[in-house]
N, C-alpha and C positions, 0 to 999 in steps of 0.2 A: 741389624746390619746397616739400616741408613743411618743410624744416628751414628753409629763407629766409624762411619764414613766419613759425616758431616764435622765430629770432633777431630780426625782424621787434617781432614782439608781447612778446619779453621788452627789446628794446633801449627800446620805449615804456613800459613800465611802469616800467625803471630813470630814465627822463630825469626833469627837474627840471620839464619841465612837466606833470608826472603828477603828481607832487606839488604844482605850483601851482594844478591843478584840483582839489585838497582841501582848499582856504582858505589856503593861504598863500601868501605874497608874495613877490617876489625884489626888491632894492634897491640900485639903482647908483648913483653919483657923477655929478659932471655929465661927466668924463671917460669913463662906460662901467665902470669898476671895478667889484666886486660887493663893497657895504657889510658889513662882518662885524664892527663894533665900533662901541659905543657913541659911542667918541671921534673916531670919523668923522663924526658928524652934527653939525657944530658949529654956530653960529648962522648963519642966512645961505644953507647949503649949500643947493645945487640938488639935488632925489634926481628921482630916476626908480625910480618902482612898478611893479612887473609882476604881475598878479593872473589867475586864471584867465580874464577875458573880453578884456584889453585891457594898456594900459599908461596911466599918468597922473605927471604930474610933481608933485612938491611943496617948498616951500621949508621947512629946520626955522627953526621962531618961536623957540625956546627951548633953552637949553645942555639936553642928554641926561642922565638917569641912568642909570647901569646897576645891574641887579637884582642882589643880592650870592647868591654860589652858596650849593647847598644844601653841609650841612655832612657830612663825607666819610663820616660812618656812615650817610649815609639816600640813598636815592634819592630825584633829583625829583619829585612828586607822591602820594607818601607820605604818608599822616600814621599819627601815632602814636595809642595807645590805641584800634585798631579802631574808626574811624569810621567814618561811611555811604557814602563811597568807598573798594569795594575796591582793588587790586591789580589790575593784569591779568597782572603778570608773576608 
């Protein structure tokens, strides 16, 4: 029984809605697909939002950009010259 338990509470904390209970969002197409690229969201598309309490539809109004990576010496969220945001890593 504990170990059903233990798999139990470690299979909820790996799922995706453990992490959509931490603010973010999961984003489908009007087919169900799960959106993973800019260039999915064209103008017009139907999305479906999945948020910690519920789910809500939305149409994109406008062509997407996508954010250009960071550059291969830095890690995201980084900055340079010791700023007033550490590291956590």
């Amino acid at each position: 029984r504990r170990l059903v338990e233990s798999h139990s509470k470690l299979l909820a904390s790996l799922s995706y809605q453990s992490v959509i209970r931490r603010g973010f969002s999961l984003v489908r197409d009007a087919d169900g697909r799960t959106v993973k690229s800019v260039a999915q969201a064209v103008p017009g598309a139907r999305l479906e939002i999945e948020v910690g309490d519920g789910r809500f539809g939305a149409d994109v109004a406008n062509g997407a950009t996508a954010i250009a990576p960071a550059p291969a010496n830095r890690r995201p969220g980084r900055q340079s010259g010791g700023g007033p945001q550490g590291s956590l890593f």
